[in-house]
ROFI-12961 format. One line per field, with one value per atom (N, C-alpha, C, CB): atom name; residue number from 1; z, x, y. Coordinates in steps of 0.2 Angstrom, whole numbers, plus 5000, padded with zeros to 4 digits. Glycine has a CB too. Layout:
site <- (CA/...)
pos <- (NUM/...)
w <- (Z/...)
u <- (X/...)
v <- (Y/...)
***
This chain:
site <- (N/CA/C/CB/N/CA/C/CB/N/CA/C/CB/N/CA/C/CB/N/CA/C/CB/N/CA/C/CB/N/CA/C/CB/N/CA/C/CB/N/CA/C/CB/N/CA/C/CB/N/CA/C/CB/N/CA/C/CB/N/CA/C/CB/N/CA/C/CB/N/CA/C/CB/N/CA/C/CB/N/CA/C/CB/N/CA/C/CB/N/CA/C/CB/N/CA/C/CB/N/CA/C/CB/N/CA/C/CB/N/CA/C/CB/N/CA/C/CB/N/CA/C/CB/N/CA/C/CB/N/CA/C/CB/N/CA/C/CB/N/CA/C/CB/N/CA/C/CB/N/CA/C/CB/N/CA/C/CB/N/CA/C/CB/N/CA/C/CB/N/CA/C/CB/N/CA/C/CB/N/CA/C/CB/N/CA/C/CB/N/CA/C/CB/N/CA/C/CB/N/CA/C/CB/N/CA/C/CB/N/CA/C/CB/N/CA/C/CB/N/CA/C/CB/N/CA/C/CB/N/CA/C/CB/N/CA/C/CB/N/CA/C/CB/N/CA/C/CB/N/CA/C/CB/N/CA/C/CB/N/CA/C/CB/N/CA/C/CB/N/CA/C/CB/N/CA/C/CB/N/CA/C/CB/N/CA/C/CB/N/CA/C/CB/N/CA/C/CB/N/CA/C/CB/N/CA/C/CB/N/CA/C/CB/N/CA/C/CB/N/CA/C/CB/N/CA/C/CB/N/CA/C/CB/N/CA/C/CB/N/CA/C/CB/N/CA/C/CB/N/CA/C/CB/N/CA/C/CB/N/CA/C/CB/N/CA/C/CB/N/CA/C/CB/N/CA/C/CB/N/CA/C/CB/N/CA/C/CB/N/CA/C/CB/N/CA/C/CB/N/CA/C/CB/N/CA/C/CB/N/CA/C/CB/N/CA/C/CB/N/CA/C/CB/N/CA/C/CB/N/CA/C/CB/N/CA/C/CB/N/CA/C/CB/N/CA/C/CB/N/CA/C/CB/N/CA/C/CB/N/CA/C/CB/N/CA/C/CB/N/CA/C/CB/N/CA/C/CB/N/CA/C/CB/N/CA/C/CB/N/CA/C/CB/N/CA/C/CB/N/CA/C/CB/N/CA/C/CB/N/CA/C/CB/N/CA/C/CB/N/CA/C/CB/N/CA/C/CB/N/CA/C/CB/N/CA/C/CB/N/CA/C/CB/N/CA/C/CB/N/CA/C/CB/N/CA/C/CB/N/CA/C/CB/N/CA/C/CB/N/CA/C/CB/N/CA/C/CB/N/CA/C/CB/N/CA/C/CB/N/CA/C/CB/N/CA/C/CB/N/CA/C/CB/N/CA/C/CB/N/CA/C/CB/N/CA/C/CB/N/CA/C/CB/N/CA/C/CB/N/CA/C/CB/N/CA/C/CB/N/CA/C/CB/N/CA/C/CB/N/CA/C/CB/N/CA/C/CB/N/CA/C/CB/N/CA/C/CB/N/CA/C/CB/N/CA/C/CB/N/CA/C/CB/N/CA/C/CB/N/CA/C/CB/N/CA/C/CB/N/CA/C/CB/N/CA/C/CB/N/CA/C/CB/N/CA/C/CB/N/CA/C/CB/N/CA/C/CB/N/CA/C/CB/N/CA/C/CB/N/CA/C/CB/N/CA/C/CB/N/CA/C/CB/N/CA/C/CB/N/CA/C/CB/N/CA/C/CB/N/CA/C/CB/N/CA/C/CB/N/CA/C/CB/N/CA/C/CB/N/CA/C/CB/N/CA/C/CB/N/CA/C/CB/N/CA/C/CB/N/CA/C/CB/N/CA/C/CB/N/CA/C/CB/N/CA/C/CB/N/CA/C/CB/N/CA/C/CB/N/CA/C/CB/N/CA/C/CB/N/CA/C/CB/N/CA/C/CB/N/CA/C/CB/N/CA/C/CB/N/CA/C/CB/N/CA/C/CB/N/CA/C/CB/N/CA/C/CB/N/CA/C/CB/N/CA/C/CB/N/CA/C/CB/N/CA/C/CB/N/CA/C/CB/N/CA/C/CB/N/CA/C/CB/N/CA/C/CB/N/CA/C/CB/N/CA/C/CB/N/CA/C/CB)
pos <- (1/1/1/1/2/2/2/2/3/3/3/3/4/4/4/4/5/5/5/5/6/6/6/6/7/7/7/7/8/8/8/8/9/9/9/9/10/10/10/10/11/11/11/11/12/12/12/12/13/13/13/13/14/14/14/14/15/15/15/15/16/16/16/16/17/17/17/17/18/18/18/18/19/19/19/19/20/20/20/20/21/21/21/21/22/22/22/22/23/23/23/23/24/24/24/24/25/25/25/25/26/26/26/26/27/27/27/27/28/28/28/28/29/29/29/29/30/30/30/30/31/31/31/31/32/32/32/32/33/33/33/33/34/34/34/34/35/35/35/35/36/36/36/36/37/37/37/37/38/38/38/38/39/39/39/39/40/40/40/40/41/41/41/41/42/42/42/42/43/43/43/43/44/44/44/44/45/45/45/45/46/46/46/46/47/47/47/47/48/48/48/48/49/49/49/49/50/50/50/50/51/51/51/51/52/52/52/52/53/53/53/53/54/54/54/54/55/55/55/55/56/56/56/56/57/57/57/57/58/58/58/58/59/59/59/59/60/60/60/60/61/61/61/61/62/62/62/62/63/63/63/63/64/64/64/64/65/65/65/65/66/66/66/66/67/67/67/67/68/68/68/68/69/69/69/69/70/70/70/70/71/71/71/71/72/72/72/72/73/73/73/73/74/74/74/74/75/75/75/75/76/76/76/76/77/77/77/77/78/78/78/78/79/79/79/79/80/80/80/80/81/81/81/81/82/82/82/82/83/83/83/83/84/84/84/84/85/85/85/85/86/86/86/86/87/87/87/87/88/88/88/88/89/89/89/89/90/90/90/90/91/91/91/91/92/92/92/92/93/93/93/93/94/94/94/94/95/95/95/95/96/96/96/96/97/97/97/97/98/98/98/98/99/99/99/99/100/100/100/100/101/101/101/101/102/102/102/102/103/103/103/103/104/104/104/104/105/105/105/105/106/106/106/106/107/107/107/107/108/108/108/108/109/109/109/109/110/110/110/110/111/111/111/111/112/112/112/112/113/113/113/113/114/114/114/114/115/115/115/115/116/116/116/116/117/117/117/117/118/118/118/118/119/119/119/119/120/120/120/120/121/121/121/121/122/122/122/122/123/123/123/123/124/124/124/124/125/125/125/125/126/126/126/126/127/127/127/127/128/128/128/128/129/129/129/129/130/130/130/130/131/131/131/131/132/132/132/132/133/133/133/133/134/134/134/134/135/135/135/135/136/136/136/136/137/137/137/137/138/138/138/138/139/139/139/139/140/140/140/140/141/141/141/141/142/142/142/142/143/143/143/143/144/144/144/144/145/145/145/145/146/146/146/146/147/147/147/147/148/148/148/148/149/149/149/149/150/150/150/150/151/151/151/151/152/152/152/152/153/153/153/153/154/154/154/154/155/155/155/155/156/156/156/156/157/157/157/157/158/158/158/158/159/159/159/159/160/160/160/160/161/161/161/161/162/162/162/162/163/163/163/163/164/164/164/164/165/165/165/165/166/166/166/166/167/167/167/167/168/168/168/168/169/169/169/169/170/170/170/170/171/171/171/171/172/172/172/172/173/173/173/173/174/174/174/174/175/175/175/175/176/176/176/176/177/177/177/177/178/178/178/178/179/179/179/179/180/180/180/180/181/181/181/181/182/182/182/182/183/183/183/183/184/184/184/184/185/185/185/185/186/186/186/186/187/187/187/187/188/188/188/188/189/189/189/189)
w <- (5540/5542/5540/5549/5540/5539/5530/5541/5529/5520/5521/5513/5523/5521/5524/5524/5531/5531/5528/5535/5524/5519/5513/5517/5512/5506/5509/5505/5514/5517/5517/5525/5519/5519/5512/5523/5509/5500/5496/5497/5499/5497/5500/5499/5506/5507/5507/5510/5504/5502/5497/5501/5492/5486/5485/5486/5491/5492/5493/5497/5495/5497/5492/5506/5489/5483/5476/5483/5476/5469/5466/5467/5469/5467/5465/5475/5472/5470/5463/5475/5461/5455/5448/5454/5448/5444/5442/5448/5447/5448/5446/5457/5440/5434/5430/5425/5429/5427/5421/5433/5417/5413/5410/5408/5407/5405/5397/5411/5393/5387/5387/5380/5385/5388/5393/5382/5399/5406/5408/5409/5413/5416/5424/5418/5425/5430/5436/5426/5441/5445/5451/5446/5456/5462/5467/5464/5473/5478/5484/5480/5487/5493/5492/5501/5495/5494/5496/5500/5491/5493/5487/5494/5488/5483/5478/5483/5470/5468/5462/5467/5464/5464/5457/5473/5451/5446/5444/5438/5440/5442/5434/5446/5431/5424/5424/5420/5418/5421/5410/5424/5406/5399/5392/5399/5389/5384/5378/5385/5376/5377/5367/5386/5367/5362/5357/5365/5357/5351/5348/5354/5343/5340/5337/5336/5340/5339/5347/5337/5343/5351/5357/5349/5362/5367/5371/5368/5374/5378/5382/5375/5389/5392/5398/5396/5396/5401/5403/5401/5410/5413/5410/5423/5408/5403/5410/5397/5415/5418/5418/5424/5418/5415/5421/5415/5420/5423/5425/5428/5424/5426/5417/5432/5416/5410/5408/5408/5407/5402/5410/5397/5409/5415/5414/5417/5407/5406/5399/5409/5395/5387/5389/5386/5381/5383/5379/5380/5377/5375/5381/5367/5386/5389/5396/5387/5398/5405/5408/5407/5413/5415/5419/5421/5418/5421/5429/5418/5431/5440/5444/5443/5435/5437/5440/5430/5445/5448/5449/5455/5448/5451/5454/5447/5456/5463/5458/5472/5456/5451/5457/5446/5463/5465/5472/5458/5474/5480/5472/5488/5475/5470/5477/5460/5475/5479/5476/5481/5480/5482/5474/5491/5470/5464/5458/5465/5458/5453/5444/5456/5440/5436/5432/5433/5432/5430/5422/5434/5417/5411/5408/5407/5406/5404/5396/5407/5392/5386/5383/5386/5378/5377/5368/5378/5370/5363/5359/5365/5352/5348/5343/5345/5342/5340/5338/5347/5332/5330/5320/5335/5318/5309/5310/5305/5302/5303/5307/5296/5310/5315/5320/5318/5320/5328/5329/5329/5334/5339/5344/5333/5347/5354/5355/5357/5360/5362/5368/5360/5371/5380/5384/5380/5388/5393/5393/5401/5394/5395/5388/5394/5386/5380/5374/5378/5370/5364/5361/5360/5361/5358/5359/5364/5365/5367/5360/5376/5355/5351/5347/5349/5341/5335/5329/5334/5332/5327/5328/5328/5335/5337/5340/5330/5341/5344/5352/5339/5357/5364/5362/5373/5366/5365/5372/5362/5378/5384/5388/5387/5389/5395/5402/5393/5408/5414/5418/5418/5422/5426/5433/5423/5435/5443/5447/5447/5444/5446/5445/5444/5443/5442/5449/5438/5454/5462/5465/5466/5471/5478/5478/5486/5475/5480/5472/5487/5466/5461/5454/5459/5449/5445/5439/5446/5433/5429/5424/5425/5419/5412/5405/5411/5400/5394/5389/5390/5385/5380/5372/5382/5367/5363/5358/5363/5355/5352/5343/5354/5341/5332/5330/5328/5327/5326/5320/5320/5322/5319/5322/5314/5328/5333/5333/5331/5328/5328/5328/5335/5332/5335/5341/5337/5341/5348/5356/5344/5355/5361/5368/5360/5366/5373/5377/5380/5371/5377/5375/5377/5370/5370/5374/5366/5380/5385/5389/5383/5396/5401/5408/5400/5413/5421/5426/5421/5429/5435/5440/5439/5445/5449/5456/5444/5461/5467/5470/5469/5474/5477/5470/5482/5465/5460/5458/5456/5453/5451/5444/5455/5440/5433/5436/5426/5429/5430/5421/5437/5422/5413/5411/5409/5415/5414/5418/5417/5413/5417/5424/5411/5429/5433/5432/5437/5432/5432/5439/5432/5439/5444/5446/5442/5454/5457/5464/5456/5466/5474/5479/5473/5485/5488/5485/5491/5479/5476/5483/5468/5485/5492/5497/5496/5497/5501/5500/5504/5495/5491/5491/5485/5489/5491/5498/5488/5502/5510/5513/5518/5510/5511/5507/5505/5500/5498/5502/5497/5506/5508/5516/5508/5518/5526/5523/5532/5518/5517/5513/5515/5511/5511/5518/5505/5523/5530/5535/5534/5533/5537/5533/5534/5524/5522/5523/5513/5524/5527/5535/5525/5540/5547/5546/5553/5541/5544/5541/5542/5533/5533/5536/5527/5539/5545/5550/5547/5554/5560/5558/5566/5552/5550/5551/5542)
u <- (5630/5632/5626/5633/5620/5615/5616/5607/5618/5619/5624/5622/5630/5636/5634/5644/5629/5626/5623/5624/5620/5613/5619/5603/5623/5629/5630/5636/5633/5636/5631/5639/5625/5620/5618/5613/5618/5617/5619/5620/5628/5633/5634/5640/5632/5632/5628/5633/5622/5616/5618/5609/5620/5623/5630/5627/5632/5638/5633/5644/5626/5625/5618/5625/5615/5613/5613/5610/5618/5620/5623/5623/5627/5629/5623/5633/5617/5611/5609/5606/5608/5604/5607/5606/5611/5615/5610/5621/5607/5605/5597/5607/5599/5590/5591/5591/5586/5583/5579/5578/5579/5584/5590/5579/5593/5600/5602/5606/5600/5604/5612/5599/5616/5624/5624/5629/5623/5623/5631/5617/5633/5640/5636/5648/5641/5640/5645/5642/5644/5648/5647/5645/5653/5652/5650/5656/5644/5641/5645/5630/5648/5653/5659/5649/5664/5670/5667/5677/5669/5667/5668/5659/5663/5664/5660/5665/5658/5653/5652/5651/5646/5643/5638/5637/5641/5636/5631/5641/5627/5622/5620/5613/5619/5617/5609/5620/5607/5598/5595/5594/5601/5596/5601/5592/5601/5604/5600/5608/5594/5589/5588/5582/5589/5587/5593/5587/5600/5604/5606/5612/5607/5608/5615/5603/5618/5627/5629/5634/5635/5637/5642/5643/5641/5644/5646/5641/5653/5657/5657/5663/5656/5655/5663/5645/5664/5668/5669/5672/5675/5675/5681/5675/5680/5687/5693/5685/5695/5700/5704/5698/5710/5717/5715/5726/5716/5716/5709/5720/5705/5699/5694/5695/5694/5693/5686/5695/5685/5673/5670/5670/5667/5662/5656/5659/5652/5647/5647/5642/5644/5643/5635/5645/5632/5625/5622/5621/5627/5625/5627/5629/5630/5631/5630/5637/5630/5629/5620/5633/5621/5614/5610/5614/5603/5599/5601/5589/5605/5607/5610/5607/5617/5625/5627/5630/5632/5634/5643/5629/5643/5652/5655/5657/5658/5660/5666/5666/5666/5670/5674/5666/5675/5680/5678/5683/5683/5682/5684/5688/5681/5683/5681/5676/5682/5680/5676/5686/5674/5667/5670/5666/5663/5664/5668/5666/5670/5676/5670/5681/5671/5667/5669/5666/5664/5666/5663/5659/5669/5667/5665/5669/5660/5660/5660/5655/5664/5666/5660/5675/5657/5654/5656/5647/5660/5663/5660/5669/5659/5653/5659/5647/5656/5663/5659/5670/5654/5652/5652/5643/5658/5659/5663/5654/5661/5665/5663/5664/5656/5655/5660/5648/5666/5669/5672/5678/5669/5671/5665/5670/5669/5669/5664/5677/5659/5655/5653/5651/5656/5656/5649/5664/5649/5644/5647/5644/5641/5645/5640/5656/5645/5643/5644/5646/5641/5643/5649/5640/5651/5661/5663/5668/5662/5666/5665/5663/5657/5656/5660/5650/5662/5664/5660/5665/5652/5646/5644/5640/5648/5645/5638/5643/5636/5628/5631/5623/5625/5627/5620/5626/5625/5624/5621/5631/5620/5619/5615/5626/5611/5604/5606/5598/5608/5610/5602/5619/5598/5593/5593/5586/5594/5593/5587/5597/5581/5575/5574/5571/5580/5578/5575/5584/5579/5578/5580/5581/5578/5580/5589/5577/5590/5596/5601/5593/5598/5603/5601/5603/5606/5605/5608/5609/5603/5604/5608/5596/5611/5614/5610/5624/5606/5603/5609/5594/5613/5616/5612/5617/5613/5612/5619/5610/5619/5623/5623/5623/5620/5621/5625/5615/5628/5632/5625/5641/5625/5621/5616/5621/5614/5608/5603/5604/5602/5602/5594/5606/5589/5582/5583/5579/5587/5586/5582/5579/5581/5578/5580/5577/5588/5593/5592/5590/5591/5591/5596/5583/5601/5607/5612/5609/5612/5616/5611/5624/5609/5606/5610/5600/5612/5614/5613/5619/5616/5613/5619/5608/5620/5624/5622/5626/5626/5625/5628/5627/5629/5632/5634/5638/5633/5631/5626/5631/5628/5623/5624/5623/5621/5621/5620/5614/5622/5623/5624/5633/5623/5621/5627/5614/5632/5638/5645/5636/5650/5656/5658/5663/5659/5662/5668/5665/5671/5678/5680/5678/5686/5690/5693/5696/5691/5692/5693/5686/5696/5700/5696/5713/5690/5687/5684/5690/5680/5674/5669/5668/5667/5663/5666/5658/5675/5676/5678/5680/5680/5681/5675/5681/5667/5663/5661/5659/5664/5661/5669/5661/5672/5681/5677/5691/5674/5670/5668/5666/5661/5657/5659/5654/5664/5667/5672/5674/5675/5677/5675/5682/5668/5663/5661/5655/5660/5656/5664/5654/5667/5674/5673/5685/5674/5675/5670/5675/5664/5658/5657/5651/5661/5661/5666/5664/5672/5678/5676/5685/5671/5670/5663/5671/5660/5654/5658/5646/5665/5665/5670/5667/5672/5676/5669/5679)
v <- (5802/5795/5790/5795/5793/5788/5786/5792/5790/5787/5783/5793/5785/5779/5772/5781/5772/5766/5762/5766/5766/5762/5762/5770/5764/5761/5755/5765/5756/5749/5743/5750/5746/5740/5738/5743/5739/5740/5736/5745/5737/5734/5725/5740/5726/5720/5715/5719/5717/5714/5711/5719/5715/5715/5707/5723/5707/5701/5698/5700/5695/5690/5689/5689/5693/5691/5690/5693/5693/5691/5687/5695/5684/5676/5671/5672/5672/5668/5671/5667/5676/5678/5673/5686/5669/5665/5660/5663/5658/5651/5654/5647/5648/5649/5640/5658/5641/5634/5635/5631/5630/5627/5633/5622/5632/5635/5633/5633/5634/5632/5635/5635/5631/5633/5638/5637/5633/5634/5632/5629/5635/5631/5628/5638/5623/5619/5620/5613/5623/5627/5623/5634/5622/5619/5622/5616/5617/5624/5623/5625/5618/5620/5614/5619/5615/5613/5603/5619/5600/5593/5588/5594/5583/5578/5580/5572/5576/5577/5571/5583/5569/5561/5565/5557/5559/5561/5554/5563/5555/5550/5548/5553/5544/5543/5543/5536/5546/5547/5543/5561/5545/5545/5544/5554/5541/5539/5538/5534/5538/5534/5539/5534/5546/5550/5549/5557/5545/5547/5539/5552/5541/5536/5536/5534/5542/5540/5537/5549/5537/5533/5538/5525/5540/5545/5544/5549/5545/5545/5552/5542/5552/5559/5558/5559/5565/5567/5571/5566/5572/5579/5583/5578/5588/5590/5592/5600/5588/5589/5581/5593/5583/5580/5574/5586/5569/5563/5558/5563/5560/5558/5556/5565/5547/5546/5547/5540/5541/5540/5540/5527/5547/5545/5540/5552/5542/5538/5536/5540/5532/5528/5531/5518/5534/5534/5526/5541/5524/5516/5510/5513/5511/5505/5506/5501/5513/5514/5513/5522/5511/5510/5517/5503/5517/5523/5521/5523/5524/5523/5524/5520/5522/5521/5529/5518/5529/5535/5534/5536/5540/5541/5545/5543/5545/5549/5554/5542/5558/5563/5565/5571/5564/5568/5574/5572/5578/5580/5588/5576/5593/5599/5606/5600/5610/5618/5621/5624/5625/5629/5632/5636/5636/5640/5639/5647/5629/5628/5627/5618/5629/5626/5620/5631/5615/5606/5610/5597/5609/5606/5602/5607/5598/5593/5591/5590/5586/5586/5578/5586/5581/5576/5570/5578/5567/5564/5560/5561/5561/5559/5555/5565/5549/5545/5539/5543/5542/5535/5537/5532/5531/5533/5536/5537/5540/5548/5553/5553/5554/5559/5557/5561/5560/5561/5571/5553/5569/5577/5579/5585/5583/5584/5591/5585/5591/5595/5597/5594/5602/5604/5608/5611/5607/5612/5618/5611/5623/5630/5633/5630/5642/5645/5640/5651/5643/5641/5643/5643/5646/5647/5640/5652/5636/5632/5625/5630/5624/5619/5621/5617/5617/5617/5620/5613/5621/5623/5630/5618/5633/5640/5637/5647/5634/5632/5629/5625/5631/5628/5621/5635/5615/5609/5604/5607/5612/5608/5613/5605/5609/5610/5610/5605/5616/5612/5614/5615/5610/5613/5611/5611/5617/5616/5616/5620/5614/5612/5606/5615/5600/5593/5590/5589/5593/5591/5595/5585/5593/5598/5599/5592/5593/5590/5588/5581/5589/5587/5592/5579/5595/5599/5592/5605/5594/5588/5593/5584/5589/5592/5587/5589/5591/5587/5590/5589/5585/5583/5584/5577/5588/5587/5584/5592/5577/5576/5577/5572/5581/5583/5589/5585/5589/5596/5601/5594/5608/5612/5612/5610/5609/5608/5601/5614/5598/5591/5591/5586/5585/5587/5591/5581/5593/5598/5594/5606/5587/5583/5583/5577/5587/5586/5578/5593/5573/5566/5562/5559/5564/5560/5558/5563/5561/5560/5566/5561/5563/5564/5562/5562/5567/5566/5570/5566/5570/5572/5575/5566/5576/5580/5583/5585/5581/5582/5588/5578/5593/5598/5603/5596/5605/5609/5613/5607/5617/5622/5626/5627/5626/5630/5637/5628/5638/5648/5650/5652/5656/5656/5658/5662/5661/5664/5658/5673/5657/5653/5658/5651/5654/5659/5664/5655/5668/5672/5669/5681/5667/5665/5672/5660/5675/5682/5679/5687/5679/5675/5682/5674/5681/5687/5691/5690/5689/5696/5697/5694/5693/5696/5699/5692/5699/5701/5709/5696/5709/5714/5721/5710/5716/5720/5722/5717/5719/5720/5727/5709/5726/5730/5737/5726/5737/5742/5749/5740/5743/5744/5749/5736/5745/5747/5753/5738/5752/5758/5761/5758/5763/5770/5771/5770/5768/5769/5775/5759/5769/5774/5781/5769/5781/5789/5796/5788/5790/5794/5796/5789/5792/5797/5803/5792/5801/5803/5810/5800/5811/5817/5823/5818/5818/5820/5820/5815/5821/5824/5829/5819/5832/5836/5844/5834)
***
């Protein structure tokens, strides 16, 4: 019995640390993950590194220009919405100046057109907000990540995109209770 407890203890340690093991600073093609069911308030912090012109968005269907890194001001903020706990925000960043036009997201690299990841997410920018740096060149550019600079409220980078799994910790704790059940039932045999 004393083993299947120290399983169960193990296992549930395991549900509640491991999620945090996600959470690292800075992140080259980091994902942008939400940390409780709520709104989330993005902040403009930097435009200041590109000299194309960028339009930043959130890649979900109705929600237009969150910010311009040529006309928005260092302070402007937006309320993106009310989302749930572990959704991941893609953010699309549109480079639309000349002939360069195309599009470059948060997350891995698969997601760019160049195989290169194009976004820095760090959750050590504050206590209280995880930033995103923007690279805008295709092929990697100056690599200065200041072409588009923000910020983000109730979020968190993580180096891997979530998998959408509806109760993995609950999953792990049902495990857990069921090695402890299989472990009395065959110590009182």
């Amino acid at each position: 019995m004393k083993s299947s407890f120290r399983s169960f203890c193990l296992i549930a340690a395991l549900a509640v640390v491991a999620p945090l093991a996600s959470f690292a600073s800075p992140i080259l093609g980091g994902s942008v993950v939400v940390n409780t069911d709520g709104d989330v308030i993005a902040t403009f912090l930097d435009g200041a590194g590109a000299s194309y012109n960028n339009d930043l968005f959130l890649d979900v269907s109705g929600v237009g220009v969150v910010f311009n890194n040529h006309t928005s001001l260092i302070g402007d903020s937006v309320n993106l919405g009310f989302f749930s706990a572990g959704t991941e925000l893609i953010f699309r960043l549109h480079v639309n100046t000349g002939s360069s036009i195309y599009d470059l997201y948060t997350g891995p690299d698969y997601r760019n057109p160049d195989g290169i990841a194009h976004a820095i997410v760090d959750d050590a920018f504050s206590a209280t907000a995880t930033s995103v740096a923007f690279e805008d060149v295709l092929g990697g550019g100056d690599r200065n990540f200041r072409d588009m600079v923000f910020s983000f409220t109730n979020v968190h980078g993580t180096d891997t995109p979530p998998v959408p799994e509806a109760g993995s910790s609950a999953l792990l704790l049902g495990l857990g209770l069921a090695s402890l059940w299989l472990g009395r039932r065959r110590s009182a045999a």
